[in-house]
N, C-alpha and C positions, 0 to 999 in steps of 0.2 A: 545208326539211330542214336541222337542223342539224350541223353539223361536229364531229366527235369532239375533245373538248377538248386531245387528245395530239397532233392534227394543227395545230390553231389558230397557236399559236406557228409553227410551219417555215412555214406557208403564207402568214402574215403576213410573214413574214421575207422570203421570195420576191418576194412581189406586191412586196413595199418596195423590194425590190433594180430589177424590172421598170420599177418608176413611176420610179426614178432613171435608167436608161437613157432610160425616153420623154421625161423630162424634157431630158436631152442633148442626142439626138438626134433627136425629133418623129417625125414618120411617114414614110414615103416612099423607104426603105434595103430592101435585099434583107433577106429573112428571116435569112441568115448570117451578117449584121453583126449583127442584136439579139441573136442566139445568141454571138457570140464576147463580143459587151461584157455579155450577161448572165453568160457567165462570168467574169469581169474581178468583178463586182460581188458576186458568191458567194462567190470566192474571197474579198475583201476582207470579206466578211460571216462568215467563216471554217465556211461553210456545205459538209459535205462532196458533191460531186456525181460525177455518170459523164453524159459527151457522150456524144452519139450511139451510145447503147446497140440491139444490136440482140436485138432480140424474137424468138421462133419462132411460128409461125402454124400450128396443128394443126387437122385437120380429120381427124375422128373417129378422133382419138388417133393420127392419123400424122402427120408434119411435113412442109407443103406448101409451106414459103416461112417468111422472115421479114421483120421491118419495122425500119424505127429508129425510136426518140422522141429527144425532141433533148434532153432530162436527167431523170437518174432523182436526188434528193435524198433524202440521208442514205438510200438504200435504201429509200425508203419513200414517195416521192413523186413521180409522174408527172408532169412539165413538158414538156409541147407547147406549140411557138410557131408563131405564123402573122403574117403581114405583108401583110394584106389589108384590102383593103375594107372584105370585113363579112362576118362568119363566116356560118355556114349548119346545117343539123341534120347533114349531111354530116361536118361538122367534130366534131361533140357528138358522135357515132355512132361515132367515129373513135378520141376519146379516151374514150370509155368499153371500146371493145374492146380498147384496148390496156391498161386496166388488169383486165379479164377474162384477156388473153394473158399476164401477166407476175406475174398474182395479186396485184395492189396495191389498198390501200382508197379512196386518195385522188387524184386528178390535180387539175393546172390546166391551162389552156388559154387560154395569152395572145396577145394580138393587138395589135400594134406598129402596126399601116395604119389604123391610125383617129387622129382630131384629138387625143385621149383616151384612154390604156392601156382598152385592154378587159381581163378574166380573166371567168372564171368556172370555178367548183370545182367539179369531180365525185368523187361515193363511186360504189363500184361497183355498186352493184346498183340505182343510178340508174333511171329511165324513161327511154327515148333522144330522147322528144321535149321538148324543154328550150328554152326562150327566151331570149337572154343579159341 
């Protein structure tokens, strides 16, 4: 599936900034630390973002909870981070509803706990079963 060519640039821009933290810092740090040095590297990217944004969570048009994502870019892009092991369809299912919940086209979904930056991009009307 390809990426919207208006999204390409920021998302690349991202992942670049991500691969410079792993490169720093390798794996094996709580997920709050690659959150606070990835904003360190967005800023310096002069990439505009919003931390831990929180969501609303509606169920059939009433508001039953909300959630946070750990950065919304330039308003238009969903950044989930995770610092694990090894993702799971749980984690794909996760970042896909959160850009259903918040009406956004594009997310990433990056993962600091492996040997090697993981990401992988979701659009939204994605299939939710996804392999990284």
């Amino acid at each position: 599936m390809l990426l919207d060519n208006r999204y390409n640039e920021l998302t690349h821009a991202i992942i670049g900034c991500s691969m410079a933290v792993h490169r720093m810092l390798g794996s094996g740090f709580q997920e709050a630390v690659y959150q606070r040095s990835l904003a360190i590297e967005m800023e310096q990217a002069k990439l505009l973002f919003a931390r831990e944004v929180e969501v609303p969570i509606y169920y059939k048009g009433i508001d039953v909870g909300s959630s946070r994502i750990d950065f919304l870019v330039q308003n238009t892009v969903l950044v989930e981070l995770k610092a694990l092991h090894e993702l799971n369809q749980n984690h794909f299912a996760q970042t896909i509803n959160y850009l259903e919940a918040f009406q956004l086209e594009v997310g990433l979904l990056i993962n600091f706990g492996e040997p090697s930056l993981r990401y992988k991009r979701f659009l939204k009307n994605q299939p939710r079963s996804l392999s990284l």
